[in-house]
C-alpha positions in Angstrom: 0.0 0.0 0.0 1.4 3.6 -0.5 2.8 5.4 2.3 0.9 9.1 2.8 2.8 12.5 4.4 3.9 10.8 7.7 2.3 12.2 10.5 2.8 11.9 14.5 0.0 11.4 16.8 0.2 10.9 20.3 -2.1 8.4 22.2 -1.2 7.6 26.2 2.4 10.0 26.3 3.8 8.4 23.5 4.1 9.7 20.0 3.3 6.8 16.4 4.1 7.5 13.5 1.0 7.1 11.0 2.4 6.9 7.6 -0.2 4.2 5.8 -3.4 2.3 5.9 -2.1 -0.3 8.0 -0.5 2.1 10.5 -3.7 4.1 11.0 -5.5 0.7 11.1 -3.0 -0.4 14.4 -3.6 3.4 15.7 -7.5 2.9 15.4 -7.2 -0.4 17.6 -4.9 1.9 20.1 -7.5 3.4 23.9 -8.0 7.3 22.0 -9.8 9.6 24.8 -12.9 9.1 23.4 -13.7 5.5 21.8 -17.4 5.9 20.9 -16.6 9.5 19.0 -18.6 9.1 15.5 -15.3 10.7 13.9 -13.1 7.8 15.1 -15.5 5.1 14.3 -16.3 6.7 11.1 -12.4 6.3 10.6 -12.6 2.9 11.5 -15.4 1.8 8.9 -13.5 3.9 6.4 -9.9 2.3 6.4 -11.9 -1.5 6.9 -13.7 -0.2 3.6 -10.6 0.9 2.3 -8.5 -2.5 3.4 -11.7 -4.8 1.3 -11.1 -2.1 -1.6 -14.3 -0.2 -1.4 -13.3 3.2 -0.9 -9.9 5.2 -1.7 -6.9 5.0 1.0 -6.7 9.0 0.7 -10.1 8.8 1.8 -9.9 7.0 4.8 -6.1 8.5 5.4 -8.6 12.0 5.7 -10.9 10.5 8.0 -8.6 9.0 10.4 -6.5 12.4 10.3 -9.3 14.0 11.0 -10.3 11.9 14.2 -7.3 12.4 15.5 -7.3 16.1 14.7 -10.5 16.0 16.7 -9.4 14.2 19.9 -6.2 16.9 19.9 -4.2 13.9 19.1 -2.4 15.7 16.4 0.7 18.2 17.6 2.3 20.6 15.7 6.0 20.9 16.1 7.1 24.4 15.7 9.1 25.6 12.5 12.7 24.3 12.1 15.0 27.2 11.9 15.7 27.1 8.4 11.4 27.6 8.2 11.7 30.4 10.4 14.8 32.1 8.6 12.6 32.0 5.1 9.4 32.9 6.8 11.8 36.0 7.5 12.5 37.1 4.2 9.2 36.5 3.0 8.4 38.9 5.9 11.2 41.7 3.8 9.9 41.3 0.7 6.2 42.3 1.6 
């Protein structure tokens, strides 16, 4: 299966890498803070769906990204320095 954009979610103080179908299928099975949320069990459905070939993996990649963007599981790291330093030109030239 294609990988997608990795990203990081962090479920009981520790961070997993999502990266696929399967990975968000292992982070589904995972305790989230709120198991009966239609978002994460909508996620669920989506990548079984996906996994018997009835819907697309960027489709259920979406709807488990967005469960977990709806628990808070989802962090953003701040900018790396090199972000930061062309964030700062950009800044000059407007």
């Amino acid at each position: 299966m294609p990988a997608f954009v990795p990203i990081t979610i962090y479920l009981n103080d520790r961070s997993m890498l999502v990266a696929s179908i399967p990975d968000a299928e292992t982070a589904l099975q995972q305790p989230w803070p709120f198991m009966g949320k239609p978002s994460r069990l909508e996620a669920i459905r989506m990548i079984e769906d996906c996994l018997a070939g009835h819907c697309t993996q960027q489709a259920a990649f979406d709807a488990f990204k967005a469960a977990a963007s709806e628990q808070g599981l989802l962090k953003r790291q701040p900018p790396s320095i090199g972000l930061r330093k062309f964030d700062g030109v950009a800044e000059d030239l407007l």
